[in-house]
N, CA, C and O atoms as a GROMACS GRO file, in nm:
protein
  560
    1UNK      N    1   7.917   8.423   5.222
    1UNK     CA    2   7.843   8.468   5.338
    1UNK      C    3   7.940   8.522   5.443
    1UNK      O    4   8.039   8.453   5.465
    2UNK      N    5   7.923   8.643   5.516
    2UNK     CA    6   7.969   8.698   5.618
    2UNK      C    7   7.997   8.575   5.736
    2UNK      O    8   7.938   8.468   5.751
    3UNK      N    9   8.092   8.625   5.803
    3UNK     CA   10   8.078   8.474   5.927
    3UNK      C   11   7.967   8.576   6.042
    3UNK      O   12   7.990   8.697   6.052
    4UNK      N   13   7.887   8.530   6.096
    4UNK     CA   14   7.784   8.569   6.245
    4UNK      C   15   7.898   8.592   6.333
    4UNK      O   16   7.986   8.509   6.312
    5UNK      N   17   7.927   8.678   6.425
    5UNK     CA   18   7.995   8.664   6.563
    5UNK      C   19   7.866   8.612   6.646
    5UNK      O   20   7.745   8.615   6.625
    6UNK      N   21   7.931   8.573   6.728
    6UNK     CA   22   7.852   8.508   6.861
    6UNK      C   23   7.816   8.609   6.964
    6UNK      O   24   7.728   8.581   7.045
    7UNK      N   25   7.880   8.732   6.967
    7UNK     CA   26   7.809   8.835   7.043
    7UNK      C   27   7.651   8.899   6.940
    7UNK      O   28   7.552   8.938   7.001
    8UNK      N   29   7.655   8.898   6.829
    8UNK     CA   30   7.538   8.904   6.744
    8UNK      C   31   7.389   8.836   6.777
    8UNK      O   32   7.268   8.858   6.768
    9UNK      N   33   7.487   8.734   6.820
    9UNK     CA   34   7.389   8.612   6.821
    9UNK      C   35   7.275   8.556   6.976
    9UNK      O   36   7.174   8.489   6.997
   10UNK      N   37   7.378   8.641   7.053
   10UNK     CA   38   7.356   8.631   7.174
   10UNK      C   39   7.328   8.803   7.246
   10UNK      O   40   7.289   8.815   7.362
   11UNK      N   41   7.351   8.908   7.166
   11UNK     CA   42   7.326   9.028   7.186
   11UNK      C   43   7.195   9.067   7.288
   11UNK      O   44   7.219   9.137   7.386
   12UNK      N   45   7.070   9.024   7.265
   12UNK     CA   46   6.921   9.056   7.329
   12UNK      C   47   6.868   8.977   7.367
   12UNK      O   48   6.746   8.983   7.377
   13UNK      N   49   6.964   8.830   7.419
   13UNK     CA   50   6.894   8.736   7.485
   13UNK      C   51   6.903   8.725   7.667
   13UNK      O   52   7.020   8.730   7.706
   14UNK      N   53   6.854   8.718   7.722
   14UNK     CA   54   6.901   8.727   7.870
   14UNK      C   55   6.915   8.567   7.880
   14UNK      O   56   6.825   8.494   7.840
   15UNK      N   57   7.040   8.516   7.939
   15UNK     CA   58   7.047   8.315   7.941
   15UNK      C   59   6.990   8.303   8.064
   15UNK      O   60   6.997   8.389   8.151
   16UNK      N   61   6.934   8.200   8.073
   16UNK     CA   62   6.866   8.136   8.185
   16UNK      C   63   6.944   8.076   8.324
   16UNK      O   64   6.968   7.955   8.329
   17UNK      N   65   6.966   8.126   8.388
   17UNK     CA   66   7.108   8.116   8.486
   17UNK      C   67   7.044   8.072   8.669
   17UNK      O   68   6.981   8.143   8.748
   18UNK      N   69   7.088   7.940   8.682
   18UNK     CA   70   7.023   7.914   8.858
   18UNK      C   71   7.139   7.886   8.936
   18UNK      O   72   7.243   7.909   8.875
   19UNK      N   73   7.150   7.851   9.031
   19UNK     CA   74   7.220   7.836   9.132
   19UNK      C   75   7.288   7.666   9.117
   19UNK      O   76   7.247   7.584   9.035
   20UNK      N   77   7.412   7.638   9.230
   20UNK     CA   78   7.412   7.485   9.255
   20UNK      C   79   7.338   7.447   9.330
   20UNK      O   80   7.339   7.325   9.342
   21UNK      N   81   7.247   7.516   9.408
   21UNK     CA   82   7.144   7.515   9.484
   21UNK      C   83   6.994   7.487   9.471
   21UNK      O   84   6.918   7.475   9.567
   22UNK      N   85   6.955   7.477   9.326
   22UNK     CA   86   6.865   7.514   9.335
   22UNK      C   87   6.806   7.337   9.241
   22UNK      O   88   6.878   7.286   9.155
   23UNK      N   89   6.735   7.306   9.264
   23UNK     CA   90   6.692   7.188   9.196
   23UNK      C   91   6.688   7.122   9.046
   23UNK      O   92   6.736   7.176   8.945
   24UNK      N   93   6.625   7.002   9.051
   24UNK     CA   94   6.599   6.976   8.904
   24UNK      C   95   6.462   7.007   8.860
   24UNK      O   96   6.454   7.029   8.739
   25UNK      N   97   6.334   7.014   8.938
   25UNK     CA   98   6.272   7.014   8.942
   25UNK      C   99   6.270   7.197   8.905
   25UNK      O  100   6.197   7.224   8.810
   26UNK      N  101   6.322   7.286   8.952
   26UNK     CA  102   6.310   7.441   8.935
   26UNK      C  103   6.349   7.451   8.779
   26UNK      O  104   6.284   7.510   8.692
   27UNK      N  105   6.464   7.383   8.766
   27UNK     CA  106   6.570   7.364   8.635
   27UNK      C  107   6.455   7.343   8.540
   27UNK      O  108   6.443   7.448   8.476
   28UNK      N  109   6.359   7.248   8.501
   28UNK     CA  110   6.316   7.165   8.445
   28UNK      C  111   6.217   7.283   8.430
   28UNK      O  112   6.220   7.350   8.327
   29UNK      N  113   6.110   7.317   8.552
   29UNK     CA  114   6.000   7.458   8.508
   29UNK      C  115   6.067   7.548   8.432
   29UNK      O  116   6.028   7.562   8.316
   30UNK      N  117   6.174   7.622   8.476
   30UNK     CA  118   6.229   7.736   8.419
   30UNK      C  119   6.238   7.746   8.272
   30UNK      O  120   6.189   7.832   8.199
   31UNK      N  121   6.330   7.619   8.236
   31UNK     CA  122   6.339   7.572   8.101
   31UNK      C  123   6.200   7.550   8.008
   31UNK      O  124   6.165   7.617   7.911
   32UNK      N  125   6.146   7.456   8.056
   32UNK     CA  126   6.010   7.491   8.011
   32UNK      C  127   5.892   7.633   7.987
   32UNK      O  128   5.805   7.656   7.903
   33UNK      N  129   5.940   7.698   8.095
   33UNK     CA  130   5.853   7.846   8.072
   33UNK      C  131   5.946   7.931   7.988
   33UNK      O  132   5.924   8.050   7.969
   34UNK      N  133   6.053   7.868   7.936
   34UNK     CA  134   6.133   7.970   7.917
   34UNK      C  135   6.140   7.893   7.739
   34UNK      O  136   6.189   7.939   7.636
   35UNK      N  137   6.082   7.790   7.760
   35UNK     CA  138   6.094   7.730   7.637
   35UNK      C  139   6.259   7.722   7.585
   35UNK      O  140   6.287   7.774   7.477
   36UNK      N  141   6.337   7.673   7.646
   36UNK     CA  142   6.501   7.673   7.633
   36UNK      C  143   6.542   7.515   7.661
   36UNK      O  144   6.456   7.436   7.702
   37UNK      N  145   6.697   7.469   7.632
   37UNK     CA  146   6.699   7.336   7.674
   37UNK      C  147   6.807   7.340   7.736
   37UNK      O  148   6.881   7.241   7.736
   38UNK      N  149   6.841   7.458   7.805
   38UNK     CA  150   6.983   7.460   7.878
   38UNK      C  151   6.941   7.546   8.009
   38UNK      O  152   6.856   7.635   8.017
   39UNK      N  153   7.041   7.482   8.130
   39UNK     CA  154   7.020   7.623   8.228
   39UNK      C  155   7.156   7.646   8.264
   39UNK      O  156   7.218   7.544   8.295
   40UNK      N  157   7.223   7.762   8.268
   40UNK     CA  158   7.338   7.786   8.268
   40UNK      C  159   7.345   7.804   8.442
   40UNK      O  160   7.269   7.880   8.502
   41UNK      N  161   7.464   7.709   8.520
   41UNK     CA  162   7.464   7.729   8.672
   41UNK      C  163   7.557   7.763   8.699
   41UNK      O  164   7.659   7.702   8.669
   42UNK      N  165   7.557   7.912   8.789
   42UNK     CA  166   7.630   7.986   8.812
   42UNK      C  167   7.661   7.990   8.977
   42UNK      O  168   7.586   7.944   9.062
   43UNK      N  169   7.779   8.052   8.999
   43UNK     CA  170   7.815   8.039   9.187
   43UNK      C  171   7.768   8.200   9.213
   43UNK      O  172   7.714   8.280   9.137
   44UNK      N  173   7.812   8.211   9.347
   44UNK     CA  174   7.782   8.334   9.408
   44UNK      C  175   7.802   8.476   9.341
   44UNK      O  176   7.732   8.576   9.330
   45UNK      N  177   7.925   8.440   9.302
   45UNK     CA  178   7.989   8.562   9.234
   45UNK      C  179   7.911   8.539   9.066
   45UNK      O  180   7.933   8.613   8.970
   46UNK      N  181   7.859   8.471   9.065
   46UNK     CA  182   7.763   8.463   8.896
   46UNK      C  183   7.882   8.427   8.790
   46UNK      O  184   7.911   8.476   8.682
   47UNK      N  185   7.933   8.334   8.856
   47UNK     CA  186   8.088   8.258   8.760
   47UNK      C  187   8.023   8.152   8.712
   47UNK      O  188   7.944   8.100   8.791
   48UNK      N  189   8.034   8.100   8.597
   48UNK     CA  190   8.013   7.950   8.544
   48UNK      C  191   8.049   7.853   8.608
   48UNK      O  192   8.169   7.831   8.603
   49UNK      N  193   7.969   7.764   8.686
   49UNK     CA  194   8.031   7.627   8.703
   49UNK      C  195   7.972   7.534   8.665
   49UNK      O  196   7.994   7.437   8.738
   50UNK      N  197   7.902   7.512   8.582
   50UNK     CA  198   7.828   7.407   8.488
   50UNK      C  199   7.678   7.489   8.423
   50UNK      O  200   7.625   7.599   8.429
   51UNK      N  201   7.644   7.295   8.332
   51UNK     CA  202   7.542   7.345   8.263
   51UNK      C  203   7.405   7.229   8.273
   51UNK      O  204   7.435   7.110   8.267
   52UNK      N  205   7.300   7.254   8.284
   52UNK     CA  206   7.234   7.130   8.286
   52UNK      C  207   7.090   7.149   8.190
   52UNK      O  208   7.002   7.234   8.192
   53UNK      N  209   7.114   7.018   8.101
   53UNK     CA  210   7.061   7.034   8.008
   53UNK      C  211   6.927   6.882   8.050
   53UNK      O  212   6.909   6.814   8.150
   54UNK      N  213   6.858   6.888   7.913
   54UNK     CA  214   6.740   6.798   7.910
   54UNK      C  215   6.843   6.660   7.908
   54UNK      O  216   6.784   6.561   7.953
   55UNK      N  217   6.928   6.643   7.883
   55UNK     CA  218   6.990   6.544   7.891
   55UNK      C  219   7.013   6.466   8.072
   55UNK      O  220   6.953   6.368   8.116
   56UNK      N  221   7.104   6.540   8.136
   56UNK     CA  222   7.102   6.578   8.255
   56UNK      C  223   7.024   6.517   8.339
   56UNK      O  224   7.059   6.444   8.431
   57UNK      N  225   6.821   6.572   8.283
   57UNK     CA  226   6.770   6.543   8.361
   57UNK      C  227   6.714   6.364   8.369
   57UNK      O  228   6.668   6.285   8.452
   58UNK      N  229   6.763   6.369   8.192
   58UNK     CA  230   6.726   6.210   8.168
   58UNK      C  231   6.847   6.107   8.275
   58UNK      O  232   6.842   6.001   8.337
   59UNK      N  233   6.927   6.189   8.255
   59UNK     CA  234   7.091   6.094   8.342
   59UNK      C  235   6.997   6.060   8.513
   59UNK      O  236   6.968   5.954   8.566
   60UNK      N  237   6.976   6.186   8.551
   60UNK     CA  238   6.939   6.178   8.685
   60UNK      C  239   6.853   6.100   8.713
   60UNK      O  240   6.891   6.042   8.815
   61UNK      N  241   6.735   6.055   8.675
   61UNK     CA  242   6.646   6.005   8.668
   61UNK      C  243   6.674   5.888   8.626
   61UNK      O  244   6.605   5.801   8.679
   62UNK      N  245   6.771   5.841   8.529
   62UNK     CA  246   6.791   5.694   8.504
   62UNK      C  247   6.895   5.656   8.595
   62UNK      O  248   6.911   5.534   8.601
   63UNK      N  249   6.975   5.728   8.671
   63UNK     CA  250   7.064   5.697   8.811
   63UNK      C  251   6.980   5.683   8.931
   63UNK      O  252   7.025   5.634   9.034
   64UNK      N  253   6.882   5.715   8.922
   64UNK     CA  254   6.806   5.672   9.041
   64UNK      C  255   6.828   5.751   9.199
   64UNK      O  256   6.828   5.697   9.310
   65UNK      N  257   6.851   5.942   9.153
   65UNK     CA  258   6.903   6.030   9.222
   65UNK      C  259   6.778   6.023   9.277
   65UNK      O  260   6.697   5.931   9.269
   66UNK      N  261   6.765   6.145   9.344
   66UNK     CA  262   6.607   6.200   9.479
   66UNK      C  263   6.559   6.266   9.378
   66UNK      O  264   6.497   6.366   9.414
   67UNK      N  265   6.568   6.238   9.176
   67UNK     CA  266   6.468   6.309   9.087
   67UNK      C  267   6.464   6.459   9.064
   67UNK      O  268   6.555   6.527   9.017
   68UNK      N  269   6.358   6.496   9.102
   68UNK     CA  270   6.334   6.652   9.072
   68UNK      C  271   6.407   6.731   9.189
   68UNK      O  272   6.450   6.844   9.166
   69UNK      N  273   6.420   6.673   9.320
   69UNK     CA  274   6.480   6.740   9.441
   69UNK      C  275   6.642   6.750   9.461
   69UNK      O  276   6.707   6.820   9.539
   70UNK      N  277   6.697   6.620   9.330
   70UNK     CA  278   6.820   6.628   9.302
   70UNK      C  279   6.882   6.814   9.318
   70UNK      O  280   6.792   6.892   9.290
   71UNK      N  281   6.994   6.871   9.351
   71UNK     CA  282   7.023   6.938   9.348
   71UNK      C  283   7.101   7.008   9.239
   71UNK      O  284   7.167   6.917   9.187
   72UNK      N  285   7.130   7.126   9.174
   72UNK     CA  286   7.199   7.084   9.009
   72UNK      C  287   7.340   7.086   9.044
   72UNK      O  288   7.422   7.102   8.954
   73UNK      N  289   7.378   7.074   9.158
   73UNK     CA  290   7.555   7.082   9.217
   73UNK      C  291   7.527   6.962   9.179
   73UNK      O  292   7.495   6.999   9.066
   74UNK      N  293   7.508   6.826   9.174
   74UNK     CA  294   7.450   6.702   9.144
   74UNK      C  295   7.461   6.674   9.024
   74UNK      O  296   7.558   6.622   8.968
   75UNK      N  297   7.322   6.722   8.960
   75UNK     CA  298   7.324   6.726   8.801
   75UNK      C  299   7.349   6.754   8.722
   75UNK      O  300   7.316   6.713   8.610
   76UNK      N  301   7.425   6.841   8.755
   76UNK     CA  302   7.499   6.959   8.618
   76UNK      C  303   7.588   6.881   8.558
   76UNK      O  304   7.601   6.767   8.601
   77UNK      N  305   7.664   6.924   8.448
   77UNK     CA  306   7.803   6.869   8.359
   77UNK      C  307   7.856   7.013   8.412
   77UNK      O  308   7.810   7.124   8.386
   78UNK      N  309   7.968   6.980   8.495
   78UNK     CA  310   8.090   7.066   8.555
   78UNK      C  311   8.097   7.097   8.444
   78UNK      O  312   8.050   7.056   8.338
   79UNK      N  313   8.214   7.244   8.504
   79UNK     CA  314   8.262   7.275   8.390
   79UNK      C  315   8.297   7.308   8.259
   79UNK      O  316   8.402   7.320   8.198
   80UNK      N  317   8.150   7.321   8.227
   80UNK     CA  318   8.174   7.322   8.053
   80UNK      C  319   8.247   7.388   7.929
   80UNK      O  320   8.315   7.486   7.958
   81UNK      N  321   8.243   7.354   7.812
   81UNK     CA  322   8.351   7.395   7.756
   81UNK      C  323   8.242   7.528   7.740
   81UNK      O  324   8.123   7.525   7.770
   82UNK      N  325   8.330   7.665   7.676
   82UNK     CA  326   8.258   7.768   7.631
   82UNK      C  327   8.338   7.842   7.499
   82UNK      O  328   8.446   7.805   7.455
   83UNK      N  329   8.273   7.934   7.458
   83UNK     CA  330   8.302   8.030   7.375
   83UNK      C  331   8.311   8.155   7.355
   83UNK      O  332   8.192   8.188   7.364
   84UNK      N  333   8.374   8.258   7.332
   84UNK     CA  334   8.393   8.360   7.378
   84UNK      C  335   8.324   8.461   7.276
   84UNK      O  336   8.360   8.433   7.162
   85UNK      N  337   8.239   8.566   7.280
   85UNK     CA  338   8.147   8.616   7.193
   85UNK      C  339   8.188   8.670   7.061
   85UNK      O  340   8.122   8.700   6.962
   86UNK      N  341   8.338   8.674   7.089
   86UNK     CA  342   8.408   8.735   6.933
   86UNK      C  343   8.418   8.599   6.826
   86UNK      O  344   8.438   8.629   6.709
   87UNK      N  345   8.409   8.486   6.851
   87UNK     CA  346   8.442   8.406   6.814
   87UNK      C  347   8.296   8.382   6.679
   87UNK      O  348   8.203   8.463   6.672
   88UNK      N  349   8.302   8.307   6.622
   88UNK     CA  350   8.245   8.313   6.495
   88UNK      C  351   8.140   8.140   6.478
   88UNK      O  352   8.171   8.022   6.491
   89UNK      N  353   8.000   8.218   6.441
   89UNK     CA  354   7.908   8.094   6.450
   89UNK      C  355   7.956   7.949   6.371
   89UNK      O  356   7.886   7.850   6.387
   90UNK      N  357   8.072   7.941   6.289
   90UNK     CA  358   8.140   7.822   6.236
   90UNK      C  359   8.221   7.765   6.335
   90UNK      O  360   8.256   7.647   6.340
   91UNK      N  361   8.257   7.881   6.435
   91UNK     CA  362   8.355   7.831   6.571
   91UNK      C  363   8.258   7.750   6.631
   91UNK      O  364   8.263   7.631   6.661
   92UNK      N  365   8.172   7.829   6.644
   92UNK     CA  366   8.074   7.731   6.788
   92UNK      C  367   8.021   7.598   6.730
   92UNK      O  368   8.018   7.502   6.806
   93UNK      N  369   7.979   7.582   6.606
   93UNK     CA  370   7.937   7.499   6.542
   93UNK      C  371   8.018   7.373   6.517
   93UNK      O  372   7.973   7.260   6.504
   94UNK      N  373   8.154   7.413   6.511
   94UNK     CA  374   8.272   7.313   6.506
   94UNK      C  375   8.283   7.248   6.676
   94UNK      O  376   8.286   7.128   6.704
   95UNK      N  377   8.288   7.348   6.762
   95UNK     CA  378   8.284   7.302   6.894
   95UNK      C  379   8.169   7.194   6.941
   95UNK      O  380   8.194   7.082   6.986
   96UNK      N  381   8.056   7.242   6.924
   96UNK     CA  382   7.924   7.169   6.947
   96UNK      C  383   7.920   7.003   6.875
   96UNK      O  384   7.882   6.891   6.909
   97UNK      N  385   7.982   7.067   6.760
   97UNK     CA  386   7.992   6.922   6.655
   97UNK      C  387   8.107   6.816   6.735
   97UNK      O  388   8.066   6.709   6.781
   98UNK      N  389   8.220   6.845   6.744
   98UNK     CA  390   8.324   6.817   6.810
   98UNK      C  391   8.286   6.739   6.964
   98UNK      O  392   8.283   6.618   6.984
   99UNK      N  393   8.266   6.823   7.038
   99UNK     CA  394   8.205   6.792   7.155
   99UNK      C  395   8.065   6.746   7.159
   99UNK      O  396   8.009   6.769   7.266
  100UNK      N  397   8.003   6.696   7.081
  100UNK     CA  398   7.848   6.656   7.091
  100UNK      C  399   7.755   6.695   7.156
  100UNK      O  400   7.650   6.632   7.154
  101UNK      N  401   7.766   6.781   7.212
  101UNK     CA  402   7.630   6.873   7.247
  101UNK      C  403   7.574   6.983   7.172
  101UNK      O  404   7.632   7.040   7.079
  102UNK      N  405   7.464   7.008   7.214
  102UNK     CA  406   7.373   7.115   7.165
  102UNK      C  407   7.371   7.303   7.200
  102UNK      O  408   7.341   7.405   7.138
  103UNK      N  409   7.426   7.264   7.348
  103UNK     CA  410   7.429   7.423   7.367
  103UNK      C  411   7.607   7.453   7.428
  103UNK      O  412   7.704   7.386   7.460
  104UNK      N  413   7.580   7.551   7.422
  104UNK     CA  414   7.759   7.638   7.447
  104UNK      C  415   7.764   7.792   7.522
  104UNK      O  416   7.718   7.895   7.473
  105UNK      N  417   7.818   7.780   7.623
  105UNK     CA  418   7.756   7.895   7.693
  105UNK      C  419   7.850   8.022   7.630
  105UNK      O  420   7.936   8.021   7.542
  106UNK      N  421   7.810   8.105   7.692
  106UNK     CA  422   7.937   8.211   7.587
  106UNK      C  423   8.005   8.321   7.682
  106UNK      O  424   7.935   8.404   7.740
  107UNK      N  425   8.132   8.317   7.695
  107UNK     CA  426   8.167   8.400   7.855
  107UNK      C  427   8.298   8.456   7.790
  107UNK      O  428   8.378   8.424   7.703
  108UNK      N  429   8.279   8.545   7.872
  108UNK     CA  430   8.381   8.705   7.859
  108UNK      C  431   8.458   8.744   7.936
  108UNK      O  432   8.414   8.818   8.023
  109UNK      N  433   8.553   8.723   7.936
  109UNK     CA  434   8.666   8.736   8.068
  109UNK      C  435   8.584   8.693   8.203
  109UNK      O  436   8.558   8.774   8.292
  110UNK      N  437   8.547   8.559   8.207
  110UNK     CA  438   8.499   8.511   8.335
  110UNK      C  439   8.333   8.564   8.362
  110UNK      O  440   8.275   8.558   8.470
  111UNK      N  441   8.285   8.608   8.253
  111UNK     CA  442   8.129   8.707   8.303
  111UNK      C  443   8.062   8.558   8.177
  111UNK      O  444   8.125   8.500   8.089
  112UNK      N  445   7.922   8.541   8.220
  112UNK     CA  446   7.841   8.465   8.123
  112UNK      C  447   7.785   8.593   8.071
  112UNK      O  448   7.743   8.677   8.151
  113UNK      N  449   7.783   8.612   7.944
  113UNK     CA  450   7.688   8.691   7.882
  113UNK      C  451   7.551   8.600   7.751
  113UNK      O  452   7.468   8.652   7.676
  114UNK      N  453   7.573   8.506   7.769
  114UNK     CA  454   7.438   8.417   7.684
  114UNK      C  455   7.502   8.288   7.678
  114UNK      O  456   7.602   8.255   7.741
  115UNK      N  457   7.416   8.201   7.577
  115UNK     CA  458   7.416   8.065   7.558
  115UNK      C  459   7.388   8.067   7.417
  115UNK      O  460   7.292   8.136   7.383
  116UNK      N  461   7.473   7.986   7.298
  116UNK     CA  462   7.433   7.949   7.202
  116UNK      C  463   7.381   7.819   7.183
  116UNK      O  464   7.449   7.732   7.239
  117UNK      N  465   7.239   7.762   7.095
  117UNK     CA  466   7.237   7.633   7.081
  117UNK      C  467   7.235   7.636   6.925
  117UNK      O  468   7.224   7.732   6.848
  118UNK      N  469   7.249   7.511   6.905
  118UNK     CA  470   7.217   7.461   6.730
  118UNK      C  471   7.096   7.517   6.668
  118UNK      O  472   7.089   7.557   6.552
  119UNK      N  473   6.992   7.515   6.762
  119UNK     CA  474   6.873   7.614   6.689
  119UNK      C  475   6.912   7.734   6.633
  119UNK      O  476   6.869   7.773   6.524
  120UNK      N  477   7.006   7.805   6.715
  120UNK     CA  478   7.066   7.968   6.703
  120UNK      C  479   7.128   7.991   6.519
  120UNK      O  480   7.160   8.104   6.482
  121UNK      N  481   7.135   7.905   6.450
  121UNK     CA  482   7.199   7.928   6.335
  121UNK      C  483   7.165   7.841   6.211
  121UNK      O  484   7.131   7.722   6.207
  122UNK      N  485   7.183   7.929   6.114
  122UNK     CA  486   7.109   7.912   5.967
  122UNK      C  487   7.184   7.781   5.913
  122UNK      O  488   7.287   7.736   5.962
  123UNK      N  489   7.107   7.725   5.796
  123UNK     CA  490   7.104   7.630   5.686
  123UNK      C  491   7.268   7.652   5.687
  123UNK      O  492   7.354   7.583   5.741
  124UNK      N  493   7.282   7.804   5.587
  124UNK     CA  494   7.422   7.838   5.515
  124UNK      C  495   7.512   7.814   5.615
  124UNK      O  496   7.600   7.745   5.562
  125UNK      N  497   7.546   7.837   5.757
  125UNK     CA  498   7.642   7.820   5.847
  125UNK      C  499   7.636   7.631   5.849
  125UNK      O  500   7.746   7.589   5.814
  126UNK      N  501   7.583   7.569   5.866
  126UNK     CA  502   7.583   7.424   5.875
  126UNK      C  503   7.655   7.368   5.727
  126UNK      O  504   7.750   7.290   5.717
  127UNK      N  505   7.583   7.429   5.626
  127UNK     CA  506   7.659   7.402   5.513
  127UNK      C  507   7.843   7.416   5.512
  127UNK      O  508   7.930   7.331   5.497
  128UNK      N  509   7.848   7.565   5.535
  128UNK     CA  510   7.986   7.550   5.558
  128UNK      C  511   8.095   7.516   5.654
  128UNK      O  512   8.217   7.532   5.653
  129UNK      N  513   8.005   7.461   5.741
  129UNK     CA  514   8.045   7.349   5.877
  129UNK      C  515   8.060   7.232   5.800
  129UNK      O  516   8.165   7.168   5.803
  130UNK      N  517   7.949   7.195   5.720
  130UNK     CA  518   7.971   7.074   5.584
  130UNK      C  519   8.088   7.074   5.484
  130UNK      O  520   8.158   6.981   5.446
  131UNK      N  521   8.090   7.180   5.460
  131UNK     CA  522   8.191   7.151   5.336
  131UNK      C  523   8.350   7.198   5.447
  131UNK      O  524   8.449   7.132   5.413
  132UNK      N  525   8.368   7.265   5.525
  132UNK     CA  526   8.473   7.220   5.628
  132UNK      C  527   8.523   7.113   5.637
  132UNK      O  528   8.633   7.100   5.584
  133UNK      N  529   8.470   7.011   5.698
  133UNK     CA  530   8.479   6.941   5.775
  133UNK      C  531   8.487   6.791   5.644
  133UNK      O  532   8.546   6.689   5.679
  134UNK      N  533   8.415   6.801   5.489
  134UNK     CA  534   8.491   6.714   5.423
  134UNK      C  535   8.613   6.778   5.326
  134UNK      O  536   8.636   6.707   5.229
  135UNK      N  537   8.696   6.901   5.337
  135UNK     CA  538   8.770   6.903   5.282
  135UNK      C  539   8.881   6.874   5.392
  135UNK      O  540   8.996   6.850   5.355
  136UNK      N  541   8.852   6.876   5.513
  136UNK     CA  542   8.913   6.816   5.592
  136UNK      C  543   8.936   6.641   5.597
  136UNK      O  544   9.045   6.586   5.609
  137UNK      N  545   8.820   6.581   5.584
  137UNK     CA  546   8.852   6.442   5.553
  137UNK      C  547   8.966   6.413   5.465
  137UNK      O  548   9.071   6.354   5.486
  138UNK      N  549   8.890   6.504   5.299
  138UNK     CA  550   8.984   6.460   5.161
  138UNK      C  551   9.152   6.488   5.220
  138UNK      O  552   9.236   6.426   5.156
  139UNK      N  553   9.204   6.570   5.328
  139UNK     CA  554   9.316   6.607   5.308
  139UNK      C  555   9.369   6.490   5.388
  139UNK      O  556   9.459   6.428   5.333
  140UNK      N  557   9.322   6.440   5.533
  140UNK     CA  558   9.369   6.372   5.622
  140UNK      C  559   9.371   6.204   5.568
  140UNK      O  560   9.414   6.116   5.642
   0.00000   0.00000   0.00000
């Protein structure tokens, strides 16, 4: 099988992108109308500075924040790791696996251009994330 690039993959999607400003409660509609499980939060200049996922909102809510009015400068996971669109759907898949999350935003010399999640990719790519990752065992 061909490897997917991640610009392929992310080519005709517009990512779902809010402010540190803007709530959990906005976060939470958006995602939902948007049927997505990530919101990618961006600063003024539309730079990445975190990501806040359904997870997130479970954290906030079991910390006993102000809930939906929480702010996502608040709730977000700073910083997140990313991937760069040339990079290859076994890349992101190794990352996601690695790092235990579900989504991975995907940025281009400092620009967000989409978000990959685990939904985004086939049987055959997981397989050979599978057989990776035990010929890696057998060697180590």
């Amino acid at each position: 099988m061909k490897k997917r690039c991640i610009d392929l993959i992310v080519r005709d999607k517009e990512p779902l992108k809010l402010s540190t400003g803007d709530t959990v409660r906005t976060a939470c509609q958006s995602m939902w109308e948007r049927r997505v499980g990530a919101v990618l939060v961006v600063d003024e200049q539309d730079k990445l500075v975190g990501i806040f996922t359904g997870r997130d909102a479970v954290r906030i809510l079991a910390e006993a924040h102000d809930g939906p009015g929480t702010k996502l400068a608040v709730a977000m996971t700073p910083d997140p790791d990313t991937i760069a669109p040339e990079a290859t759907s076994i890349d992101a898949l190794r990352a996601m696996s690695d790092g235990g999350y579900r989504h991975l935003p995907v940025v281009d010399n400092g620009k967000v251009v989409g978000i990959v999640s685990r939904g985004d990719f086939k049987g055959v790519e997981y397989d050979r994330l599978s057989d990776e990752t035990s010929l890696w065992e057998r060697i180590c």
